[in-house]
N, C-alpha and C positions, 0 to 999 in steps of 0.2 A: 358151741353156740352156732347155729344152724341160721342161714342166712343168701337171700337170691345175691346181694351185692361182693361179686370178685373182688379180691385185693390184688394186683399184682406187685408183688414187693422186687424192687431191684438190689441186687446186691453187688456189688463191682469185688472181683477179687485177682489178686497178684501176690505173689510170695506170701501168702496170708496162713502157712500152718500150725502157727503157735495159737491165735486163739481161732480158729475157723471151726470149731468142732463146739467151742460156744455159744460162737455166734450163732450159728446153723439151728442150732438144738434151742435156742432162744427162739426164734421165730417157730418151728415144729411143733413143740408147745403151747402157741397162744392158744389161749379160750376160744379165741375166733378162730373157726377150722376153715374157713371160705377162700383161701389164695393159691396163689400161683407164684413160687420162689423161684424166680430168675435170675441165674449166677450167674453171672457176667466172667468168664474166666480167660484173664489172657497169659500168654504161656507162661510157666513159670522154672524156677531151677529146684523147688522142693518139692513137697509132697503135697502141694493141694491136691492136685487132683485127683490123687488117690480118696485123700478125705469127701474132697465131693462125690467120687462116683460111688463110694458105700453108702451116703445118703441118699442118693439119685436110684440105686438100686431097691431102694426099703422103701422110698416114698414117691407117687408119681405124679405130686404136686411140685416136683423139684423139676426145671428145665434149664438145660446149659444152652448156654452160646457163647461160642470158644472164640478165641482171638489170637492175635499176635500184634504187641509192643500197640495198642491201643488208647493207653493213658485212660484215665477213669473216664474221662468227657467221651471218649467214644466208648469206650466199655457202656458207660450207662445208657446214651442214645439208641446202640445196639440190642440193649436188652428193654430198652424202652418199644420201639421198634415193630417186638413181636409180643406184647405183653398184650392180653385183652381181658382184663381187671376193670372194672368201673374206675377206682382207685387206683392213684401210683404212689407206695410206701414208698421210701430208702430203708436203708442197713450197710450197714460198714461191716466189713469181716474182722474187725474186732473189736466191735459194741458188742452190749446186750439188752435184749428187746423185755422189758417185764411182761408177765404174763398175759396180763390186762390189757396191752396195749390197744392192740386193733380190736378189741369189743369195745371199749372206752372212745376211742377214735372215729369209729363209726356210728355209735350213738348219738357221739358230737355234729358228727358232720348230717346226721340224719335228723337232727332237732335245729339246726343250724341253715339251711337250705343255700342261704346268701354268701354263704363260705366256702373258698374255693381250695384254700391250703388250709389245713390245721397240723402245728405242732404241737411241744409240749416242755415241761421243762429237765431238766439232763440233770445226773449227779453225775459227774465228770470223777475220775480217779483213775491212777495209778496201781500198779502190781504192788506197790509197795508204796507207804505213804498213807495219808488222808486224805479223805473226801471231801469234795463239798459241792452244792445246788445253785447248778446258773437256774435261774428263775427269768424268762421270757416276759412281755408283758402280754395283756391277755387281749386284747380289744385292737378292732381294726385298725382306727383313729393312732393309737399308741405304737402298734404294731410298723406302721406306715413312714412315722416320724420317727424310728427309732431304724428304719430305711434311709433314710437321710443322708446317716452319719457309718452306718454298718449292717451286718444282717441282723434280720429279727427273729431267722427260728435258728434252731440246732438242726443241721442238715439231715441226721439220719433218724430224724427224728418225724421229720411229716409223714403225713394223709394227705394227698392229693388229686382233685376230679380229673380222670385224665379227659374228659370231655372237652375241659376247657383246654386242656394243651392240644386237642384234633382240632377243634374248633378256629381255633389261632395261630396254629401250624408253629407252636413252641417248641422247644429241646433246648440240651443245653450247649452254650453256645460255644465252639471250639474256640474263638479267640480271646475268651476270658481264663484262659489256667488259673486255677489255684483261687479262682473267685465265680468258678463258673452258679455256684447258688446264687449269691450276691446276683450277678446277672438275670437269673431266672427269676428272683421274686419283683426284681422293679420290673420283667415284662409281664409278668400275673399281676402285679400292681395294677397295671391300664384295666383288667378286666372283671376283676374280681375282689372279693374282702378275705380278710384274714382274723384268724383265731388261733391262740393258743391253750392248751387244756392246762388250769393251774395245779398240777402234781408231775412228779418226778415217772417220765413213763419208757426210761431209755437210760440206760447206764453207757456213759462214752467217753471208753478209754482214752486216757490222755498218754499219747505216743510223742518220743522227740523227733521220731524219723517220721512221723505225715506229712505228706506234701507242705498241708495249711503251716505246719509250727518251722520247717525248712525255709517256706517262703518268707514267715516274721521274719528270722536270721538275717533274712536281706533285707531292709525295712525301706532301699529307694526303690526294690522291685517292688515290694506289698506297694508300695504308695503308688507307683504307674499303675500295677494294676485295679487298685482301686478307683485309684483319679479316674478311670474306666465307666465307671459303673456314674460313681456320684456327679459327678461333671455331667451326666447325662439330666440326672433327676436337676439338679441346680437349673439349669436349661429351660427347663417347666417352668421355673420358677423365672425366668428372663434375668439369669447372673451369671455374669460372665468374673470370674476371680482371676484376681493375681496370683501366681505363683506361690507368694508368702502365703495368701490366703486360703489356696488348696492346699498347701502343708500344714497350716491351723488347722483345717475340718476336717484333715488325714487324721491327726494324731488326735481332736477329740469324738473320732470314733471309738477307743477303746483306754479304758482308764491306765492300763499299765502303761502307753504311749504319753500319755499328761504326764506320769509319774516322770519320766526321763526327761519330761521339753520344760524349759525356761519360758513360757507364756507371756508376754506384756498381756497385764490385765486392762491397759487402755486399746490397746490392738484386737483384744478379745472383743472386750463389749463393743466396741466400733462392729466387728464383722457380723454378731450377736445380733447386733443392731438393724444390722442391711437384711440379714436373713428374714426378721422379723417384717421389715417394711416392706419386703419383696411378694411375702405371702398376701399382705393384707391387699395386694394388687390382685396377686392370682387366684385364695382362697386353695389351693391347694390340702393345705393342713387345717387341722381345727385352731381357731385363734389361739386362745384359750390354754387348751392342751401343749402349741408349740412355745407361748411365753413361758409356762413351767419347766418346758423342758431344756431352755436355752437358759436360764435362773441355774438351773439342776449343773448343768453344764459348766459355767461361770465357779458355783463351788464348788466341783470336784475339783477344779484348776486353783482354786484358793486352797483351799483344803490340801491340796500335795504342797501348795507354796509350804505354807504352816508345817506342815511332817517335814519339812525339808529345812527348816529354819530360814526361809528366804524371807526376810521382811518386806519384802514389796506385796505379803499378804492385805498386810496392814489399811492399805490402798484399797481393797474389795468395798469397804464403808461408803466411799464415794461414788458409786454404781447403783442405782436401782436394783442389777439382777442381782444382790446382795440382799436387798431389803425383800425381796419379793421371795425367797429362799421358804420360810415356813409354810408357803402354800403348796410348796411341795410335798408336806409332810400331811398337812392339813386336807389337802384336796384328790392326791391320788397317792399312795402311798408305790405302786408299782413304776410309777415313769424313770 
């Protein structure tokens, strides 16, 4: 598919030989033949480079920029750098990109004009094992408040204007580790909307040794580093939290973290509460949208109670965000 709009796709790689010859060959492939594949390579002790330079030799859409001990954030910045793509993809060197991605991608973002990121949603799997479909939400409004609390796209999965990152003199930002997307979409937040494409347009491997699943492991590093990011956006919103209360809206950024934590459901809705009334000051989120999604919120946290035999489930009855639960179902079935 023949097209005036560059992709430049970045790809960051490091000891990456086991699957790099898939990944590579995933992107060479797409329907959209319009990019510029920039591998990010910093030195390694295996055989990437051998694999890259067999590719780099056969296609001359392939361009390296070599490093040493640069850690992805600079690997990527780097090859961000020299990339002159209309668009800036990502790619992991061991995902894989489905065929369709970037024709599908750019159609979107070319009927879409007011969009400045679009992703899409991931079948996540293992070498061994079963699969299964994180599904993103799809709309700005959801997208935003679903920033809140964590990220909203799958990182190797966006289309990105890099216009907008010249424009506003973005990259990613070295003293976010291990959260540096997280960081970049609350500063594309300030400027721009988001979208995600509702089908599976990215296969991404799920590794124990990535960075991201290393730094769960340590869950009071995850939390500082996040406290990072969210503590800024709460800020907008003129809320300053206790301690207790950024460990709350840590752990209900992601349902397996509810699973482990002991919740007070009066502490919940209390903070449920302030978030709610802080917006209606600033308008920041859609009303509307953020009471469902703090309801949504409230029963995951009952609902693990319940799998868990804790009866202080029981206790959800007398909470509003309890009663308000089927407008969930009834009113957006994605939030």
């Amino acid at each position: 598919m023949a097209s005036s709009h560059l992709i430049s796709v970045l790809m960051p790689v490091y000891n990456s030989e086991k699957y790099l010859d898939e990944a590579i060959n995933s992107i060479l492939q797409q329907t959209y033949s319009n990019f510029e594949l920039i591998i990010s390579y910093d030195e390694s002790q295996d055989d990437t480079l051998k694999i890259i330079n067999k590719y780099k030799s056969k296609d001359p859409r392939i361009i390296v920029s070599y490093g040493k001990r640069r850690g992805i954030i600079g690997a990527l910045n780097d090859a961000m750098s020299i990339s002159k793509g209309n668009y800036i993809a990502r790619m992991d060197a061991d995902d894989i990109s489905l065929p369709h991605r970037f024709e599908k991608q750019i159609k979107f973002m070319q009927e879409h004009l007011e969009i400045g990121v679009c992703g899409s949603w991931i079948e996540v799997f293992r070498d061994f094992g079963k699969s299964y479909t994180l599904k993103y939400p799809a709309t700005n409004n959801l997208l935003k408040l679903k920033l809140l609390f964590s990220v909203p796209f799958a990182h190797p999965s966006v289309l990105l204007r890099r216009e907008i990152m010249l424009k506003h003199g973005l990259k990613y930002n070295e003293s976010y580790d291990t959260i540096e997307d997280y960081k970049l979409w609350l500063d594309l937040s300030k400027y721009t909307r988001f979208g995600n494409i509702q089908e599976v347009l990215l296969k991404y491997r799920h590794l124990d040794t990535s960075l991201s699943k290393l730094a769960n492991l340590d869950s009071n590093k995850r939390y500082l580093a996040n406290k990072k990011v969210f503590t800024e956006l709460l800020s907008m919103l003129n809320i300053k939290n206790t301690e207790e209360e950024n460990k709350l809206h840590f752990t209900l950024g992601m349902n397996t973290r509810i699973a482990e934590e002991h919740i007070n459901l009066e502490f919940l809705n209390n903070y449920l509460k302030k978030l709610i009334k802080a917006n209606n000051k600033k308008n920041l989120f859609d009303e509307q949208a953020l009471k469902i999604y703090m309801a949504k919120n409230f029963i995951v946290v009952t609902y693990s109670k319940a799998i868990r035999k804790d009866l202080s489930f029981l206790s959800a009855i007398f909470y509003r965000f309890f009663w308000q639960a089927p407008l969930i179902f009834i009113r957006n079935k994605n939030l």
